[in-house]
Backbone bond lengths (Angstrom), bond angles and torsions (degrees), N, CA, C in turn:
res aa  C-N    CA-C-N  psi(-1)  N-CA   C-N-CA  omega(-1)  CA-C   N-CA-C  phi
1 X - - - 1.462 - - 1.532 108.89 -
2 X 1.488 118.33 117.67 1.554 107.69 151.63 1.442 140.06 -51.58
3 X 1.657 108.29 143.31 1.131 109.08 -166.73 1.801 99.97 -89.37
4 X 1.174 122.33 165.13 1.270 133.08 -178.33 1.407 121.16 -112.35
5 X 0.803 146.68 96.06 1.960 146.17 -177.29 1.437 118.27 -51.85
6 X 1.239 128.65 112.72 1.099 134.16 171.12 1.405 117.12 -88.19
7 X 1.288 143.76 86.50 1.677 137.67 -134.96 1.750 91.03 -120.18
8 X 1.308 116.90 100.89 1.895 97.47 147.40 1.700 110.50 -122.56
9 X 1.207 66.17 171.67 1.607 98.67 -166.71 1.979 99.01 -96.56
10 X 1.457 117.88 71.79 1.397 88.35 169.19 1.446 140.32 -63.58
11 X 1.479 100.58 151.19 1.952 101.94 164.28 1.249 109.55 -129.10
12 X 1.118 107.94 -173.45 1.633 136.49 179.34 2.211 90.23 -52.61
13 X 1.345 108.57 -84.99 1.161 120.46 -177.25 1.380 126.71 -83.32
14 X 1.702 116.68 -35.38 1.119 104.16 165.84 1.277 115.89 -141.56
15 X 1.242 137.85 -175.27 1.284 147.59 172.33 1.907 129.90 -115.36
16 X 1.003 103.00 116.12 1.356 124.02 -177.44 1.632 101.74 -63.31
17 X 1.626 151.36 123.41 1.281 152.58 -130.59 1.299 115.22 -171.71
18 X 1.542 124.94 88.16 1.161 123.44 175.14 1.604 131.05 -127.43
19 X 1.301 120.12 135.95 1.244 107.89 -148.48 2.017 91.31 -103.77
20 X 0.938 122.91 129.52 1.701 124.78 -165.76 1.638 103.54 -112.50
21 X 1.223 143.12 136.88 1.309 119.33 143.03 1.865 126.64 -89.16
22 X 1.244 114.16 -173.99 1.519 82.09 -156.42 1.443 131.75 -96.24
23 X 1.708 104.93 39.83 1.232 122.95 -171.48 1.480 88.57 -107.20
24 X 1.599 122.07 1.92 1.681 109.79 177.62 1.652 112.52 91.23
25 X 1.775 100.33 -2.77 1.788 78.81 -178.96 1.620 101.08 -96.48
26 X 1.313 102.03 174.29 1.333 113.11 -164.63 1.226 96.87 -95.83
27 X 1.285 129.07 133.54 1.674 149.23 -165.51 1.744 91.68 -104.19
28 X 1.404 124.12 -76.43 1.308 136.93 155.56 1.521 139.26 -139.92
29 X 1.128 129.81 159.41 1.326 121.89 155.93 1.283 106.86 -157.07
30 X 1.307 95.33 -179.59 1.474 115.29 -146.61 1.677 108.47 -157.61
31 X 1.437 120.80 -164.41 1.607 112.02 176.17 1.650 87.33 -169.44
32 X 1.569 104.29 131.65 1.377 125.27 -148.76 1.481 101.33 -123.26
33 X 1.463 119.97 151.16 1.703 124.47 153.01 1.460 93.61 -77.69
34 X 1.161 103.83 155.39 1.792 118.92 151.42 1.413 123.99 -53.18
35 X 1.695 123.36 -9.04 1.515 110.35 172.88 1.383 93.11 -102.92
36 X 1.575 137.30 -12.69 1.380 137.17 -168.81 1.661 101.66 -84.74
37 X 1.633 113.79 -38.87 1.240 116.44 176.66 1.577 144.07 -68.84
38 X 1.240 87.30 -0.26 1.978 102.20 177.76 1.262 121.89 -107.16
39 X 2.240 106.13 -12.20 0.981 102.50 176.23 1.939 110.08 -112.21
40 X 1.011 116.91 16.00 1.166 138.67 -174.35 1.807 103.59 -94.97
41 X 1.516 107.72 -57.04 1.453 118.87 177.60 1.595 92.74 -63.20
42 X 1.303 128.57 -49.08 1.796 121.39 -175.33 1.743 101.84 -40.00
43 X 1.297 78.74 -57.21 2.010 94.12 -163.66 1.826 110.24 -53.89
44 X 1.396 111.23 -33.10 1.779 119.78 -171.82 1.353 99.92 -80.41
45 X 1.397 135.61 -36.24 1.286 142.67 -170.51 1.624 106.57 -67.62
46 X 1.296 110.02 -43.45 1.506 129.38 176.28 1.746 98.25 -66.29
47 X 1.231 112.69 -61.68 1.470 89.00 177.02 1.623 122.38 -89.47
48 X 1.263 119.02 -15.74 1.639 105.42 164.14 1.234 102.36 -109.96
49 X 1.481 126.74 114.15 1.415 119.03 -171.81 1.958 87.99 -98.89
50 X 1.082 138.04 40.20 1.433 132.15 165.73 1.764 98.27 -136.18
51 X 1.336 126.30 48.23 1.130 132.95 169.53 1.512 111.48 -84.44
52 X 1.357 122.05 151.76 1.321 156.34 -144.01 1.725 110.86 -152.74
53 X 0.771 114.42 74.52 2.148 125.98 -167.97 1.722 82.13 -83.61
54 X 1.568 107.18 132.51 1.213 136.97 -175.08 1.725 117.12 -148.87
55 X 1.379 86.54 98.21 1.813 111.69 -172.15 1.417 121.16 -67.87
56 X 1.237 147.36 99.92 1.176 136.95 148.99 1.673 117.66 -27.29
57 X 1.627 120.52 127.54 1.678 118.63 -173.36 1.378 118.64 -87.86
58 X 1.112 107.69 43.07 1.470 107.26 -177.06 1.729 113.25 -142.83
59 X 1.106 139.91 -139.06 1.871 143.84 -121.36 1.977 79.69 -102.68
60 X 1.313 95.71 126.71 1.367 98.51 174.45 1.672 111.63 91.74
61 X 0.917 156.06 -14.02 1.961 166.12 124.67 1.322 88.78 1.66
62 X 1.297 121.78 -83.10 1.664 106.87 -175.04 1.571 133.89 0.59
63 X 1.331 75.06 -74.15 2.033 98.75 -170.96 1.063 101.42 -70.01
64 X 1.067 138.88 -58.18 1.455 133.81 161.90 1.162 132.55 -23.85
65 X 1.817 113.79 -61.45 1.486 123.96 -177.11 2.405 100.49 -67.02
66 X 1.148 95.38 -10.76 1.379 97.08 -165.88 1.498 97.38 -92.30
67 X 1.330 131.48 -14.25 1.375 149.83 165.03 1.436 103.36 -56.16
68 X 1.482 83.86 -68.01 1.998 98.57 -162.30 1.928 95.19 -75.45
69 X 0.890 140.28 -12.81 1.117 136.14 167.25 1.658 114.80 -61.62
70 X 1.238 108.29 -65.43 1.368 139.90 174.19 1.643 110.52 -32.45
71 X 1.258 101.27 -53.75 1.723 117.42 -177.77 1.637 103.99 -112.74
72 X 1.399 105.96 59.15 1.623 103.25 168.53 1.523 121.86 32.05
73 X 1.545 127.02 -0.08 1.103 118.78 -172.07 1.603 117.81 -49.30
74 X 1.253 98.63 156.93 2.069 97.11 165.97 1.390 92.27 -106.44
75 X 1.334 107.23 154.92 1.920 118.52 -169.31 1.691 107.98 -162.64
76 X 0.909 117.51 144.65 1.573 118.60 174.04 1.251 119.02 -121.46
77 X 1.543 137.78 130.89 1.690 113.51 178.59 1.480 116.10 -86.98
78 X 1.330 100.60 168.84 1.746 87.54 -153.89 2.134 86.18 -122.88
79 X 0.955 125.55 140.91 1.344 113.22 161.89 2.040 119.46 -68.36
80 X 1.103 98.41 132.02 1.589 92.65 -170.65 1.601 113.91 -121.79
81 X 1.524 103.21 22.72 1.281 101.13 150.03 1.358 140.26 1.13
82 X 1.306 140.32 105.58 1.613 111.00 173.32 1.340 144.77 59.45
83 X 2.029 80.68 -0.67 1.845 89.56 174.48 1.576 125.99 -60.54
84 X 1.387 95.54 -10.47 1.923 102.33 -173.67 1.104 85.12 -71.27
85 X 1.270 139.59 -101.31 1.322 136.79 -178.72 1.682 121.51 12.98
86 X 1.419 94.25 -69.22 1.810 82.74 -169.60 1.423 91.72 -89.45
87 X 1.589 148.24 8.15 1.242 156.62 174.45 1.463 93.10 -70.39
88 X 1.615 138.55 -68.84 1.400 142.42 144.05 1.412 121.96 9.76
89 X 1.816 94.10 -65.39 1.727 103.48 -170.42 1.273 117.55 -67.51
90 X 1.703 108.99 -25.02 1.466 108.67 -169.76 1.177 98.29 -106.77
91 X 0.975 160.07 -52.03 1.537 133.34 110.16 2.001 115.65 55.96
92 X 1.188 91.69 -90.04 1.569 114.84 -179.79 1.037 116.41 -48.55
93 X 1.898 95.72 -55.48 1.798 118.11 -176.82 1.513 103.22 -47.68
94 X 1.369 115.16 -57.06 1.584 121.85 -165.17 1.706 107.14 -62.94
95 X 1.418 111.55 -32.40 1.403 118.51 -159.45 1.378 86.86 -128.17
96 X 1.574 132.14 84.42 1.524 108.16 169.81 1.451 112.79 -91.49
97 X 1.626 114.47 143.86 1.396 113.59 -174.05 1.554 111.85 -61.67
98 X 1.552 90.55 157.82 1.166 112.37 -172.72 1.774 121.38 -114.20
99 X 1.458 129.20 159.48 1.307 141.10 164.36 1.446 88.33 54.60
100 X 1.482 140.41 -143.04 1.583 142.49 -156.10 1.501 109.81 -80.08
101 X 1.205 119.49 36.62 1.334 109.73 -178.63 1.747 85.46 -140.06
102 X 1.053 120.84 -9.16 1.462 108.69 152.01 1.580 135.50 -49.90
103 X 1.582 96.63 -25.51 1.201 123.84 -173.04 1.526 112.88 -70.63
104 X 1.319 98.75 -31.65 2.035 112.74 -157.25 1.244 81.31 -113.00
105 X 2.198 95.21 126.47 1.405 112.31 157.96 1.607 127.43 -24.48
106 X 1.929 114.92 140.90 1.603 83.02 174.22 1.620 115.67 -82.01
107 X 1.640 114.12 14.04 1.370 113.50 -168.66 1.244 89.87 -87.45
108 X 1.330 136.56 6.64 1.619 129.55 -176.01 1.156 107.65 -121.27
109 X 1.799 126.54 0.60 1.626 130.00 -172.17 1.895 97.77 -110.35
110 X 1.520 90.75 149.49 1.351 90.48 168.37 1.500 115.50 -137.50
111 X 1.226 133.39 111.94 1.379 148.52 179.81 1.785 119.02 -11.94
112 X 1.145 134.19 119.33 1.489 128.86 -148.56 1.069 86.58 -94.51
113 X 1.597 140.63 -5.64 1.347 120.33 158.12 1.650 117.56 -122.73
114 X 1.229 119.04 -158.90 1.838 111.10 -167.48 1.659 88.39 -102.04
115 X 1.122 106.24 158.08 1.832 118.14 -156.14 1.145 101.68 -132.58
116 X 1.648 125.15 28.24 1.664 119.92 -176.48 1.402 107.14 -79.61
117 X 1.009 124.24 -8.47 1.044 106.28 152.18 1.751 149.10 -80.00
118 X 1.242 96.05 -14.87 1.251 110.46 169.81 1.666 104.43 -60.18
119 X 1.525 112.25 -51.96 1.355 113.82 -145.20 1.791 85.20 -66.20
120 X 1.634 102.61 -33.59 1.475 90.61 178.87 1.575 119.89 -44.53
121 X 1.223 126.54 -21.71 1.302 118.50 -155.92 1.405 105.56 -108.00
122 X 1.562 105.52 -9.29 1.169 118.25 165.03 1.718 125.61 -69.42
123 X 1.308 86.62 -57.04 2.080 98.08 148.56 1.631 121.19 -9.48
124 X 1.792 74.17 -83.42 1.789 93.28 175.21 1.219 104.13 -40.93
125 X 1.425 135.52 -99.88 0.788 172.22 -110.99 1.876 97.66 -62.08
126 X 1.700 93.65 -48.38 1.400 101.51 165.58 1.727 132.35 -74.65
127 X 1.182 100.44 -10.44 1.169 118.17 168.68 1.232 108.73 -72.86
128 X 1.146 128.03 -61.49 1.495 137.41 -174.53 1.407 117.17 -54.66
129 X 1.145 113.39 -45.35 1.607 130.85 178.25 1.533 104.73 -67.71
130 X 1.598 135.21 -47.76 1.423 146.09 156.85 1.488 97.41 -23.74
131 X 1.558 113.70 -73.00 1.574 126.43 -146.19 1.686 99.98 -73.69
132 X 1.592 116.62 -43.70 1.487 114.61 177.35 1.816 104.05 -61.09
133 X 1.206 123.26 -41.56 1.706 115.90 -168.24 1.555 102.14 -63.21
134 X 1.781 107.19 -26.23 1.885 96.92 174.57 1.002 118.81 -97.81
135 X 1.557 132.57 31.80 1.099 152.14 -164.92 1.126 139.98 19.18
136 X 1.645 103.21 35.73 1.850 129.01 167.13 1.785 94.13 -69.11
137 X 1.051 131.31 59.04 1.982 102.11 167.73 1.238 106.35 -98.09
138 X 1.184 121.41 46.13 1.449 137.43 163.19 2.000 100.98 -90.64
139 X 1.103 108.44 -31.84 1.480 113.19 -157.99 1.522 110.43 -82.97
């Protein structure tokens, strides 16, 4: 059975949340409070019981790792470097601008809503790419 990626992106207030399977496509995401996020991970575990929780290493990891602690999860931290960035691109990709803003670089546009979830999938995404170069793509 494949395993499934559970990728967020913590913050301060909220969390960026994407659920990947392990070819990297995005199943869903979303962007969570911290009381919405412990019962959401309850609910995904129940339906993918071969889940894989994959942490962004930065502001907000805490609460999270104290989540995945809590519920036996297995989890890995992921470095998330610069994920806003390509969080942006895919971002754009999904939503490409429209009428005069086609015009303006997307390195000069910024998303009319918050995109933590993207970066979540960016997470994943790096996760996945990690695990294929050590040649687990069984996982």
């Amino acid at each position: 059975m494949n395993t499934f990626i559970l990728s967020i992106d913590p913050g301060k207030e909220k969390y960026g949340v994407a659920l990947l399977d392990h070819a990297g496509c995005v199943l869903a995401h979303t962007i969570l409070s911290l009381e919405k996020l412990s019962e959401t991970i309850a609910d995904l575990v129940k339906k993918y019981p071969q889940l894989k929780m994959v942490i962004g290493n930065s502001t907000g990891r805490n609460q999270v790792l104290q989540i995945a602690r809590q519920m036996h999860l297995e989890y890995e931290i992921v470095d998330e470097s610069h994920s806003t960035e390509e969080a942006r691109k895919l971002y754009f990709e999904a939503h490409p601008p429209r009428w005069l803003k086609k015009i303006i670089p997307l390195s000069m546009l910024v998303p009319p809503v918050a995109y933590d979830d993207w970066s979540a999938v960016v997470i994943g995404r790096r996760y996945l790419v990690k695990l294929h170069s050590e040649g687990d793509v069984n996982e």
